[in-house]
N, C-alpha and C positions, 0 to 999 in steps of 0.2 A: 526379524520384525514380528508383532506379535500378528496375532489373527483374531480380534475377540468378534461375537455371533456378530451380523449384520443387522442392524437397525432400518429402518425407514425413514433417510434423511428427513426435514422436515424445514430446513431455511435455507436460501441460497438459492443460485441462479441452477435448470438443471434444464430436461427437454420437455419439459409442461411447469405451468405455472406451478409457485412455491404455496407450502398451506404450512401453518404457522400454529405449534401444538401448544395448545391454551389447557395448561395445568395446574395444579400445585406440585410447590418443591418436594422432591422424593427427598429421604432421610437416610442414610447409610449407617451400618451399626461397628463401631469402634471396633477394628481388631490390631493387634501387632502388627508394626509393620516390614516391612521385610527387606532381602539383604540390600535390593537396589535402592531401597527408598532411603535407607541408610543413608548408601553411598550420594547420593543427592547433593550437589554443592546449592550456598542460597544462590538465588536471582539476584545476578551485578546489576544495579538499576543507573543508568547513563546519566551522568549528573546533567544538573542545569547550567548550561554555559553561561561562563562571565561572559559581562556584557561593560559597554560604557555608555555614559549618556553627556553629549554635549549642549554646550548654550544653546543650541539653535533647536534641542530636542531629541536628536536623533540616536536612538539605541544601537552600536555598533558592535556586531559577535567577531571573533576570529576562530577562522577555521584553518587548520594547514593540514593536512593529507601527505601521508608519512609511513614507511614501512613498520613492521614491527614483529613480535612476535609474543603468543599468546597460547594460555593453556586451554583450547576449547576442549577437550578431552583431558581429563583428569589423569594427571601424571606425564602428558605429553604434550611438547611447545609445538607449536605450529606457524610460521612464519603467513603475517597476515600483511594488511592493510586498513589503517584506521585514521578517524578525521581526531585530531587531538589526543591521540593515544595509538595503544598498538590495532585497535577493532570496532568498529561500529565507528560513532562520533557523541556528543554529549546531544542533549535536547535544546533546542531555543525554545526560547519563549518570547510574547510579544504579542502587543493588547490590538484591537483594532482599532484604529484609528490613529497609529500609532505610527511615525516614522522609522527606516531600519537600514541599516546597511552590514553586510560582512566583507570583512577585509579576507580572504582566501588567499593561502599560500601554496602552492604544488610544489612538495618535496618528494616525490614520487619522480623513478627513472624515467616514466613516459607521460606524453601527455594528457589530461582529464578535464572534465569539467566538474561542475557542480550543480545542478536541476533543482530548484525549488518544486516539488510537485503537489498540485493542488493549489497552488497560488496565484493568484492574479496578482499578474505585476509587467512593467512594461516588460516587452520580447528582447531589446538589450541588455536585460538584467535575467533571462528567463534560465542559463545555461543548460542551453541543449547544446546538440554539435556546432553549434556557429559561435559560440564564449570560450571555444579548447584555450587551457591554459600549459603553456608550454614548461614543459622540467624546470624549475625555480623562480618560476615566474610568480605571477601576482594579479589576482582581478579583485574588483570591488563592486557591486552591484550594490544599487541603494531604490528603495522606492517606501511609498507610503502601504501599510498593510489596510485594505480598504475589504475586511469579508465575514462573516460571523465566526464566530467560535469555531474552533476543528480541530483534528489531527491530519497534521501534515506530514512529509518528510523529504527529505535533499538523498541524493544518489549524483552517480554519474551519468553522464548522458554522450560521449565521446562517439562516435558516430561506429560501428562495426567489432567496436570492445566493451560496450555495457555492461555484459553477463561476467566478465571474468574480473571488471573493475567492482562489479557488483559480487565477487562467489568470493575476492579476496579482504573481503571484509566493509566496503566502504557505503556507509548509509548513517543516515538519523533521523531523528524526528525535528517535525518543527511543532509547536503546538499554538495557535493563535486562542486567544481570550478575549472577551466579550464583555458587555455590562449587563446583557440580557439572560446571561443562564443562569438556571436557577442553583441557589446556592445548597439546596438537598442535595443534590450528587455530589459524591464522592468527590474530592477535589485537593488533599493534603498531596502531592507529589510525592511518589515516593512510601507511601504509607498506606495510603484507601486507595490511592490514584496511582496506578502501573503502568507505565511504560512495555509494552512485548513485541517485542518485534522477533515474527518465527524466520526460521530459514532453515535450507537442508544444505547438510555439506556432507563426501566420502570423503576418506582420507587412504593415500598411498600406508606399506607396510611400515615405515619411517616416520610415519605421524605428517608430513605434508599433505595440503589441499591436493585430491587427487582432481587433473581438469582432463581428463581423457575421457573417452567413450561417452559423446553427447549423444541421448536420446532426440526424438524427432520436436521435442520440447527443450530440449538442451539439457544441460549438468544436472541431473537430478542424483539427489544424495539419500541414505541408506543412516545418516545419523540427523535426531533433530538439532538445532541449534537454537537456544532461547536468549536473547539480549546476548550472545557472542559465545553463552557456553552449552555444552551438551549436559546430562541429567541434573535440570535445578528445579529446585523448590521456593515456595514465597512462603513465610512467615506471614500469617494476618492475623492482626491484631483489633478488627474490626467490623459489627455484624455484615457490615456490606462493601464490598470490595470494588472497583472501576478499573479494570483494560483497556489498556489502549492498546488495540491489537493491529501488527501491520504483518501482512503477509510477504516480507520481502526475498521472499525464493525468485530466484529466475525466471523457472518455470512451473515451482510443483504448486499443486491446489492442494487447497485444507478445507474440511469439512469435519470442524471443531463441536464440540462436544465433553459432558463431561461422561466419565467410564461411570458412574452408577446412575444416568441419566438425570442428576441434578440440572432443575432450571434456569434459568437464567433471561437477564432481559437485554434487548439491541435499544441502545438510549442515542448511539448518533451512527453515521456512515462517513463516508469519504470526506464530506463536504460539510459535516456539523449534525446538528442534532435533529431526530426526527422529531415529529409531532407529538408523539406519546410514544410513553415505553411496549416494546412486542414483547410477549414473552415466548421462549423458545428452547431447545432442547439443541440444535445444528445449527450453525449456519457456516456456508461455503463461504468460500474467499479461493480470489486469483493471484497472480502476482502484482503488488502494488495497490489494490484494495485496502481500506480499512475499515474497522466498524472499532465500537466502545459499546462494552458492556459492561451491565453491573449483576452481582451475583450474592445471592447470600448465600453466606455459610453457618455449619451448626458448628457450637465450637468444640474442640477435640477433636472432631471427624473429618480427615485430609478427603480433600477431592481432585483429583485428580483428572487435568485436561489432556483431553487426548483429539488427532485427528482419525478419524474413522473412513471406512471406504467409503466410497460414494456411490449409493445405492441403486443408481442406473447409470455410472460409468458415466458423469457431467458429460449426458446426451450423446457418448461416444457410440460409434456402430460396433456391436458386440460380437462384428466379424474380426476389429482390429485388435492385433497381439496386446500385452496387458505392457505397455510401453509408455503409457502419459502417466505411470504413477497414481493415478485414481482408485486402486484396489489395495494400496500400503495401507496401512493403519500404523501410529508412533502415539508414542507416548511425547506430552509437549511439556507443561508443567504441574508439579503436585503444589495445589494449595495448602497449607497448614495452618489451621486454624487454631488458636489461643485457645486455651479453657475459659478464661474468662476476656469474654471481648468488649472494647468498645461500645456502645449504643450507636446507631446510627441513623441518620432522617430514614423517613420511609419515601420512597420512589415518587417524585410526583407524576400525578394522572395526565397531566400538561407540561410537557418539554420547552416548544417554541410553537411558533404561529408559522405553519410553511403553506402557500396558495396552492391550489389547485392548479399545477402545470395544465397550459393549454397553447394549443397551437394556434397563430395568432394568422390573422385572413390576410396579410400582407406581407409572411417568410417566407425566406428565403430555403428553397430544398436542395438538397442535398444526399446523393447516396455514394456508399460503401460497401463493397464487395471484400472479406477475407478469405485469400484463398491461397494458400502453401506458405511463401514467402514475400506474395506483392497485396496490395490494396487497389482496390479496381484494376487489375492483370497490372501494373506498375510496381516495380520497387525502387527505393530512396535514391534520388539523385541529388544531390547536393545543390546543383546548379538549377534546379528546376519547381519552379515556387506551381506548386499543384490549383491552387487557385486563390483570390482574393475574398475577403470578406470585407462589410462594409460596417462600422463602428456603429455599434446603439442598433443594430440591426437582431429580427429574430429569426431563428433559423429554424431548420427541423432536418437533422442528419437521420436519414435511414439506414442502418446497417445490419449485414446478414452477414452468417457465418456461411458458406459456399463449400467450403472445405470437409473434408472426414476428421480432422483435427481439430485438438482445442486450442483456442485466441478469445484474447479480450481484446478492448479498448479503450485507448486512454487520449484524451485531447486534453494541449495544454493550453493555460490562462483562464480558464474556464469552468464552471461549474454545472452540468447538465441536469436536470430533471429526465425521468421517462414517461415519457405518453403512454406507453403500451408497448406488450411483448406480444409477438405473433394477433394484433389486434387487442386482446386482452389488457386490463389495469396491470399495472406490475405489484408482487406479491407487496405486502407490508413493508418488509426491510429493506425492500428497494424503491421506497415512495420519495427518499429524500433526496438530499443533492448529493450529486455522485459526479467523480473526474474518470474513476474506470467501469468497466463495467467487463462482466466474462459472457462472451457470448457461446451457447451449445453450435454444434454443427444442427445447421437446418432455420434456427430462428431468425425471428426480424425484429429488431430494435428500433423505437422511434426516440428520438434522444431530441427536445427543445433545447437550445442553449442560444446566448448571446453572447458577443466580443465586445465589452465596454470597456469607455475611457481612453484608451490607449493605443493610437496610431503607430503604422511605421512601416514606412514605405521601402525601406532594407532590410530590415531584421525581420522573421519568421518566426510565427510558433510551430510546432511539431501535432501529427497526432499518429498512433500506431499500435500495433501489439504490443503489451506490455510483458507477454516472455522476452525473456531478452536475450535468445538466439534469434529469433525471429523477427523482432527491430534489429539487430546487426546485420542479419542477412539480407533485411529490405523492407521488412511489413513495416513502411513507416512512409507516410510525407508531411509535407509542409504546406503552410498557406500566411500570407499575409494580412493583417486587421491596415485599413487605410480608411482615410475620412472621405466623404463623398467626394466624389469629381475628381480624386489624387489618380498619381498613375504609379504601379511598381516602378523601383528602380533596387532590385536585388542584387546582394553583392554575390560574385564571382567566386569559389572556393575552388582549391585542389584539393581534390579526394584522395584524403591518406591512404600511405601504401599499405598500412595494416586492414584496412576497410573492407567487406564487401568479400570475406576469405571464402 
């Protein structure tokens, strides 16, 4: 791994507020490039899944989840796991307001499910651990997409195997679309508009996933993986470029960047677009996080994205060994820009219109404790709905990281604003809506959110660490959305024997 000087991160969640470097774009001067950048295969871009549309409206995807095997390192096959193929899964798409269903197949030896994350949609359709789809089996989730514009994505969510459902390939994007956003961004798929999804993977001397020797974060890998392969590049063909970037490692954090400190700007988060474009030079990301950014390029001049250490060890105590991965630095993708490029809109100064998060004189509170492997001293019981929420209700979840270790948080059906970090406004990149959030050891998160629309008095959403050793091993519960006056009537599960290892 390389080692290049330390920077001063400057976006992203860390143990003091984020400040946000208002520059202009640096210019890099053309030289030869060298042997690796050579060897560089392009960026597989995850096509758009067919779809169909019936009389009644309704856009239905198929997904089947299937073994396979795949060249993520050049010259060597590696047996994976992918949704429509041998790795990853293709992108959906899908408008709001718009009706959806996928028909899902599991051609997979073991059981899995399939998580829409970031979605609001009923908790019977949501596949977390309660949708497990058994070996050849078959589910079909259908609901209305009711949410603005965003990058989404589907994973597994199998209760105590996430991380190794999630390290053998199986993820994708979902992407919802709008009539609100502005038509200046980047938005050709495929072309101005990129799909990224990072990940890290080791591999045994034989070219297999290596899954041994889990750090206190879980599998953390020593090669990058971008859209399913290791050293790639993007062809751009246009002054301004749009990522759609998802951090879906297990465990490891990115604190992205380009290597000749090229600008760039944060146009959305998790949950869509923010107010106006940041512009910035870093920003962190957890597991399951996402942000969109847009970037110019000078053309001829490759730039080249990289993750950099993170400059005060994302709030870690710098008594602990260097074991969470936060002092790697990888190489992730080389831009390559055209000699002569496209024209493109210029950025607009207004994104969307997003309110003033505030806490309303009649929520409902709520606190969280993360601490090793449980959420307030508790880890995941199947059988045990952690508590009730009440529909159209507003809340205000308090949570603190407790621990010497780094966690996020993720709650599903839902989309959060933040009130404030350790008291304070939260930096810029995190003013908008957001499903995860990484919390430092020592802070306190006030996170607004509400459970609309959608009752149900057996089925549960989840919320938990989004490493995903630490959801398998427990950092996760549940809670039920019911209409006033209802009373739970949760169903019963056996805790699989893989679970809880």
């Amino acid at each position: 791994m390389s080692s290049p000087s330390r920077r001063r991160f400057l976006v992203g969640l860390a143990a003091s507020p984020v400040a946000l470097a208002l520059s202009c774009s640096a210019t890099a001067t053309p030289r030869p490039p060298s042997d690796d950048e050579v060897r560089r295969r392009p960026l597989p871009i995850p096509p758009l899944a067919d779809s169909t549309v019936d009389d009644e409206g309704t856009r239905t995807f198929r997904l089947r989840a299937a073994p396979g095997a795949t060249s993520i390192v050049a010259g060597t096959t590696t047996a994976t796991w992918g949704y429509n193929g041998s790795v990853l899964g293709p992108t959906l798409r899908a408008r709001d307001g718009e009706a959806v269903a996928v028909e899902f197949e599991n051609a997979l030896p073991v059981p899995s499910t399939v998580h829409w994350h970031g979605m609001h949609l009923p908790a019977r359709c949501d596949g977390g651990p309660h949708q497990t789809v058994a070996p050849g089996a078959r589910w079909r989730p259908a609901w209305t997409i009711r949410q603005p514009a965003a990058t989404l994505w589907y994973h597994p969510h199998p209760h105590g195997e996430t991380e190794k459902h999630l390290y053998r390939g199986l993820a994708g994007l979902f992407i919802v679309d709008d009539d609100a956003s502005p038509d200046a961004l980047p938005h050709d798929y495929g072309v101005d508009d990129i799909p990224l999804i990072i990940q890290d993977r080791k591999f045994t001397s034989t070219g297999a996933l290596d899954e041994s020797d889990a750090t206190d974060v879980g599998l953390l890998g020593d090669t990058i993986v971008t859209n399913g392969i290791a050293g790639a590049y993007l062809p751009v063909r246009s002054e301004r470029v749009r990522l759609r970037i998802l951090n879906g490692s297990g465990g490891r954090l990115y604190n992205l960047g380009f290597a000749d400190g090229l600008e760039f700007h944060l146009v959305a988060s998790d949950g869509g677009l923010l107010a106006e474009p940041v512009s910035a030079r870093r920003v962190q990301l957890s597991p399951g996080e996402r942000i969109e950014i847009v970037v110019a390029v000078n053309p001829g001049t490759p730039a080249l994205l990289r993750s950099f250490p993170i400059e005060d060890r994302a709030g870690l105590p710098s008594r602990k060994p260097h074991q969470f991965g936060v002092d790697d630095s990888f190489d992730v993708l080389e831009l390559r820009p055209h000699r002569a490029l496209a024209a493109s809109a210029a950025l607009p100064a207004i994104l969307t219109h997003l309110p003033e998060p505030a806490a309303s004189p009649t929520h409902t509170a709520r606190s969280f404790d993360l601490q090793w492997h449980m959420i307030n001293s508790q880890r995941m019981d199947m059988d045990r709905v952690d508590f009730c929420s009440t529909v159209d209700t507003d809340e205000i979840w308090t949570v603190r990281n407790v621990d010497d270790w780094p966690h996020n948080f993720h709650v599903h059906d839902t989309q959060f604003r933040i009130l404030d970090v350790d008291g304070k406004s939260p930096p810029a990149a995190l003013s908008g809506y957001k499903d995860t959030v990484y919390t430092p050891p020592g802070q306190r998160f006030r996170l607004a959110l509400r459970f609309s629309e959608y009752t149900d008095r057996t089925n549960p959403y989840m919320y938990h660490c989004h490493l995903a050793m630490h959801e398998d091993q427990g950092m996760m519960g549940q809670f039920l959305v019911l209409a006033p006056g209802d009373e739970p009537a949760p169903k019963q599960m056996e805790m699989p024997s893989h679970a809880m290892r």
